[in-house]
KEKEDREN-797635 format. One record per residue (C-alpha): z, y, x. Coordinates in steps of 0.02 Angstrom, whole numbers, plus 50000, padded with zeros to 5 digits. Layout:
ZYX/...
//
This chain:
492844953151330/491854937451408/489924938651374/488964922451296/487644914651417/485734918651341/485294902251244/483734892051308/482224887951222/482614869751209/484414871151152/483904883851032/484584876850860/483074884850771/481844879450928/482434861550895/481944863450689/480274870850727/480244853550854/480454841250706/479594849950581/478004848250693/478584830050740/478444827450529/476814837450503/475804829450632/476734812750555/475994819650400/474254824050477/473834805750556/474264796250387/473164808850306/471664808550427/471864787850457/471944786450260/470354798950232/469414787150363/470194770450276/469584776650111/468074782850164/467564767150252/468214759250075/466664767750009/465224757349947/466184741349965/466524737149767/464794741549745/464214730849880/465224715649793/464634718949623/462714719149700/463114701949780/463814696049635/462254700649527/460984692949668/462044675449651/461954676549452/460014679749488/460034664949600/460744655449445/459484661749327/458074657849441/458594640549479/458614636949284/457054644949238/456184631949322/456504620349198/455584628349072/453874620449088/452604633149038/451534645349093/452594661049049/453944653249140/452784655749323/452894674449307/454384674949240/455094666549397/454054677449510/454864692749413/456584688349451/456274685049645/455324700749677/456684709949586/458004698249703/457094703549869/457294722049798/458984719749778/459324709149929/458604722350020/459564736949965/461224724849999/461464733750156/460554748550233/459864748350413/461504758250496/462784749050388/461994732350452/461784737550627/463554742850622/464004725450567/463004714550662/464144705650725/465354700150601/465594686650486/464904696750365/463254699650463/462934683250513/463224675350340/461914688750268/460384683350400/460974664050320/460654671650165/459204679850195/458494665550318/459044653850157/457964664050044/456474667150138/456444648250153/456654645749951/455294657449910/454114652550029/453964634149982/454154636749789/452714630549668/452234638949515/453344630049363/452144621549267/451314611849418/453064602249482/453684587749468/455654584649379/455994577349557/455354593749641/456384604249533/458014592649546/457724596849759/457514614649718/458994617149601/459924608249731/459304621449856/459654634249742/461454628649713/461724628749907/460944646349902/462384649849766/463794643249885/463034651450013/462984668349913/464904665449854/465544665050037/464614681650058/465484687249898/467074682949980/466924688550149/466534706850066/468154705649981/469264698550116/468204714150212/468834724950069/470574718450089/470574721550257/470404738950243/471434741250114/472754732150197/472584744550346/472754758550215/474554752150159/474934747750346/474604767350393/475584772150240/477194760150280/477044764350461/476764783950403/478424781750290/479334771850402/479254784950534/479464799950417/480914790550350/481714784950553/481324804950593/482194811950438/483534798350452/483934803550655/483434823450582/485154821550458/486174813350600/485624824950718/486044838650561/487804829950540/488314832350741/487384847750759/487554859550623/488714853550489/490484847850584/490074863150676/490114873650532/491434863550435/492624867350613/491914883850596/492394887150412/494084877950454/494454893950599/493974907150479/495214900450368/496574899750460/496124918750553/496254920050375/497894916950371/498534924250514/498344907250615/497674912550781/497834897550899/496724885050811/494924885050909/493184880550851/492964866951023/491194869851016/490404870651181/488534867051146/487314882051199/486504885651048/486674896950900/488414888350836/488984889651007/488644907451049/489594908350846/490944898750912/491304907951061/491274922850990/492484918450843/493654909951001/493614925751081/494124936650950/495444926850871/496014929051047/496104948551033/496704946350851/498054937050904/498434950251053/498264964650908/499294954250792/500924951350903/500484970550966/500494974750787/502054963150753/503014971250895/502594987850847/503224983750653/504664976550709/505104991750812/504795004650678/505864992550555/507174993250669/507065013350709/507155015250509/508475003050492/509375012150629/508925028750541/509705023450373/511165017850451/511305033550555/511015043150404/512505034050285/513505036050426/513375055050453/513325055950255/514905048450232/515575060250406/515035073750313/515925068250140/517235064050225/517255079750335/516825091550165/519055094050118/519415096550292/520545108850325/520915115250512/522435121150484/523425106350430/522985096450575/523745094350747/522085099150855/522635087450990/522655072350868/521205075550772/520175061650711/518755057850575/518765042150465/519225028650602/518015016350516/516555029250527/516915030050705/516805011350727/515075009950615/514575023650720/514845014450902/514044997950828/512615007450795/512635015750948/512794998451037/513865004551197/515275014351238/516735022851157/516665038551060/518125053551036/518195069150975/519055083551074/519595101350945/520065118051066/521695124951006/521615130650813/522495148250884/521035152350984/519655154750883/518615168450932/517885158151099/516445165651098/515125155651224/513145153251272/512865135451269/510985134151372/511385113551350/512275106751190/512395089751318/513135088851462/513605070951566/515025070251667/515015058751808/516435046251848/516725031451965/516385018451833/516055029751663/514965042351623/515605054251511/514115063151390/514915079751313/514085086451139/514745102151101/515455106850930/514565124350924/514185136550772/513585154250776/514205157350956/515865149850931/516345131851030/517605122550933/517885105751050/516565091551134/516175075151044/516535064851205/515255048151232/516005036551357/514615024351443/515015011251587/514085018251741/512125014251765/512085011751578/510355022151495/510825034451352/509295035351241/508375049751145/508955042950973/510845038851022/510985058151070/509945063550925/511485054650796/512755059350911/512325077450922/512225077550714/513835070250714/514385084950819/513565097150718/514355089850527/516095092850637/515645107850685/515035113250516/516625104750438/517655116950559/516545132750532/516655130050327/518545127050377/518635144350451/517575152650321/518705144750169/520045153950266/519395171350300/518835169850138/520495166950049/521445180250173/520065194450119/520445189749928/522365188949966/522135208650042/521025214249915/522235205849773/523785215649880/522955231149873/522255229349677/524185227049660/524715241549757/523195252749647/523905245649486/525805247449531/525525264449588/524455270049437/525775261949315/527575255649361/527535268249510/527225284249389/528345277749265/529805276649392/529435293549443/529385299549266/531125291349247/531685299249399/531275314949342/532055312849166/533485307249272/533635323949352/533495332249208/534835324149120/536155327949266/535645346949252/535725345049055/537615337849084/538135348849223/537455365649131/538625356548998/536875359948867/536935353148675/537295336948651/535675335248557/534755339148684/535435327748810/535435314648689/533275318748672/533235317548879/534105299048846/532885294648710/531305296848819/532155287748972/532335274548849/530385275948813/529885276148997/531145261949044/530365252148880/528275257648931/528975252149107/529425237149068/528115230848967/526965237949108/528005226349216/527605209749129/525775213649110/525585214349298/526875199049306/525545188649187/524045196349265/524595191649452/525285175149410/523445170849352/522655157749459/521035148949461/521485130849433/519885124049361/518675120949498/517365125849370/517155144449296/516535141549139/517995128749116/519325141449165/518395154449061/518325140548906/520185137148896/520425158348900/519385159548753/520225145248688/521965153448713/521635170648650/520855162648495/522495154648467/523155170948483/521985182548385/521895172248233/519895174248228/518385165948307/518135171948489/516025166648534/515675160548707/513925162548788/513885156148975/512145155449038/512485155549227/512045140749365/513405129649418/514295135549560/513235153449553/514725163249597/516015166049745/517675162049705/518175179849753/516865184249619/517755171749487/519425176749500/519015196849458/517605190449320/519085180549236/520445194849264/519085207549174/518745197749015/520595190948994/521175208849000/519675211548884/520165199948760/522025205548779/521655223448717/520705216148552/522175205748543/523375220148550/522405235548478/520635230348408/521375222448238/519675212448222/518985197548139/517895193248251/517435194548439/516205187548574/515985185448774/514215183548830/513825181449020/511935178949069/510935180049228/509485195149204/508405198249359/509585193549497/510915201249397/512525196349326/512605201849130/514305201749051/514835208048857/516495207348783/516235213348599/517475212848434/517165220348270/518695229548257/519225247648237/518425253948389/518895264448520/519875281548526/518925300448566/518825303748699/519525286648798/520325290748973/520865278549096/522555286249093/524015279648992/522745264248974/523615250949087/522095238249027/520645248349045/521505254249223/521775236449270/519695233049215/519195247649293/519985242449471/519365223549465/517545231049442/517645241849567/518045225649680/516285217449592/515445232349666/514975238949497/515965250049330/516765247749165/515575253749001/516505255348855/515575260948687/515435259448522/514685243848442/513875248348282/514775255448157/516465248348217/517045237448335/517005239548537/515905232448673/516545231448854/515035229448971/514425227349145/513305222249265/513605217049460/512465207049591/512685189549670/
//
């Protein structure tokens, strides 16, 4: 950042205040000192005027009195001259004359007083002159007057004068204060306020993100040290702000890019969830072609494909110490992200770039989750089908358990019979008894085959409903139809709590449940609660019927056999007791 010069004395915007405020006080100073001296020469002078004025109306006086012609009239004459020599002399004092000997003013007061030494000196006492003596000396007298009203006027004019200079100090005083304030304000206007205004005008527009209009100020004073400064850092603002700009629009674009990435490999996931290795040709596999085609615009370059390994072979087993690998070509290079899962490589999502072109962190980062939704996709594939071959052997050998504990024994009880009945007809026995040995082969063939449609209904049973509670609805529903009484339903489990290995033996349990009130219980009423207790899987099939048999044994009980062997698949027994006074409750418990 570029320093400001150090601002000089004379430049100084407050330096140049102090300046004219000294310029106006000594202004001030002389008009008050020259005014003090006007005034105080003023002093004296309208007394002065008023004194001359009284020795000319004494003149007056005098000059009439001596008309009188008496004796009084002498002294009274002589009483008004001493008391005008008094005041004639106390006109002036001696510095006040001395220091205006030589004005008008001077020299008209020796007339005066030359004048009146002469009058008084040659006057006669009243009663001795003549009327022609006292016509001359009125006449004198009268010139004595004029003489007296010139000195009157000179005092004045004198007093003028002064005053006059008085006013001139104060218009010259004013004029100047006024000239000095008026070139102050212009001075102020180029100075200070267009400054500021242009200042004011920058802040503005910094203020609103305007960073290339500049204050233009180049004086070296306060302002332009301001000015400066506020130049240079709308510069730096302006560097921050496109720094700031750039950096915005580059996290914009890596969360635009995210959310796209992220729809994409949503909808490849979706899309992916129903897929099903099996049905497809490995060599022609391919995801939604659109999602590929969203998927290279948002990569930018290159074409992308997806390679499966044979569907037969899956137990590859590898170690994969890089999930990307780049194949080199003439004009291509070919990236390779592997479809792995828990040790097991199921093909390469193949990236195909023109030579010398940069693969960035966040184009592998989407490509490898694409590869890992297809190799999830293929691994849940896999799973779906182990899954569905263990239930098919433990459903074979459930089938093989309940065929050999019921259609099995009851063949070999025939069989038996059967051999019986030959040694009954070839010992040539009683037709009654022979006819008894055909009676209870009818009874086995009868118990077998109703044994042989309850295993037909119980293994035709599927799981349609992709919901439990649904499936496990429309059974209650059914048997309710068939009981002819109200069959409660409690289901208190999470959706989708259970496997579907788990679902298919916790529907085959409470339909043959509800099959033996159906057939034996002769109730009014029944229930099937199934709650979730401490990790544990609750489940009560009740009825208020006529309760069970003493002692119950599994044997020659195809539904509590049948019950008894889905259980065991749960991990867990059968508990059949007595609920209340009558009626049966089938319980259990098993874990998630």
């Amino acid at each position: 950042m570029a320093t400001n010069s150090p601002i000089n004395s004379s430049s100084s915007l407050i330096a140049r205040a102090g300046q004219i405020m000294a310029v106006i006080i000594m202004l001030g100073i002389v008009s008050m000192v020259s005014s003090m001296l006007v005034t105080e020469s003023l002093d004296g002078d309208a007394a002065q005027i008023n004194k001359a004025g009284a020795l000319r109306m004494q003149a007056v006086r005098i000059s009439r009195a001596y008309f009188v012609n008496d004796y009084s009239a002498t002294q009274k004459v002589n009483a008004e001259i001493a008391v005008f020599n008094e005041h004639l002399a106390d006109l002036f004092n001696k510095n006040q004359l001395d220091d205006e000997q030589d004005t008008a003013i001077a020299k008209q007061y020796q007339k005066i007083k030359t004048l009146w030494q002469t009058l008084s000196r040659h006057s006669l006492p009243v009663n001795k002159m003549t009327l022609a003596q006292s016509i001359k000396l009125l006449a004198s007298y009268d010139k004595f007057v004029s003489k007296l009203d010139v000195f009157v006027s000179l005092l004045q004019r004198e007093s003028e004068k002064k005053l006059g200079y008085l006013r001139l100090i104060q218009e010259v005083t004013l004029f100047l204060v006024i000239a000095v304030l008026g070139f102050v304000l212009i001075k102020l206007h180029h100075t200070l306020i267009m400054p500021l205004k242009q200042l004011v005008n920058v802040a503005e527009q910094l203020g609103k993100g305007n960073f290339d209009v500049k204050a233009n100020y180049k004086q070296n004073d306060e302002l332009g040290v301001l000015a400066n400064t506020i130049d240079q850092m709308s510069s730096e603002l302006k560097l921050t702000y496109q720094e700031y700009e750039q950096r915005v629009s580059e996290k914009t674009l890596a969360l635009t890019r995210s959310n796209q990435s992220l729809d994409i490999l949503y909808r490849a996931a979706r899309n992916l969830a129903g897929y099903t290795l099996s049905e497809q040709d490995s060599a022609s596999f391919q995801i939604d072609h659109q999602i590929i085609e969203e998927l290279e615009q948002l990569i930018g370059v290159g074409k992308i494909a997806v390679k499966i390994n044979n569907i037969k072979n899956n137990s590859l087993a590898v170690d994969v110490s890089s999930k990307n690998t780049i194949i080199d070509d003439i004009c291509f290079n070919y990236h390779e992200f592997v479809l792995e899962k828990q040790g097991l490589l199921f093909g390469y999502l193949l990236w195909e770039t023109p030579k010398k072109t940069v693969a960035y962190g966040w184009q592998k980062q989407i490509l490898q989750g694409m590869a890992d939704i297809i190799a999830t996709a293929i691994e849940l594939d896999q799973k779906r089908s182990s899954e569905k071959r263990l239930v098919i052997v433990e459903e074979r050998a459930v089938i093989a358990r309940e065929l050999h504990d019921s259609l099995a024994q009851s063949l070999s009880y025939l069989k038996v019979q059967m051999s019986l009945l030959t040694r009954k007809m070839q010992k040539q026995l009683p037709q009654a008894q022979v006819e008894e040995t055909i009676d209870d082969i009818k009874a086995g063939l009868n118990s077998a085959y109703l044994q042989l449609r309850e295993l037909l209904t119980t293994f035709r049973l599927q799981l349609d409903d992709p919901s439990i509670k649904n499936a496990l609805s429309a059974t209650i529903t059914e048997f309710t139809a068939k009981c002819q009484h109200p069959i409660e339903f409690n289901y208190q489990l999470p959706d989708n709590y259970l496997s579907a290995n788990q679902e298919i033996h916790l529907l085959q349990i409470i339909r043959e449940a509800l099959s033996n009130i159906h057939r034996h219980a002769q109730a009014t009423l029944a229930g099937v609660e199934i709650s979730l207790n401490n990790s544990k899987i609750s489940v009560n099939i009740w009825d208020n019927g006529k309760g069970l048999p003493e002692p119950v044994t599994k044997r020659g009980h195809f539904g509590i056999s049948i019950m008894a062997e889905r259980a065991m698949s749960l991990g867990t027994e059968i508990h059949l007791t007595t609920r209340g006074e009558l009626g049966t409750l089938v319980s259990f418990e098993f874990t998630h």
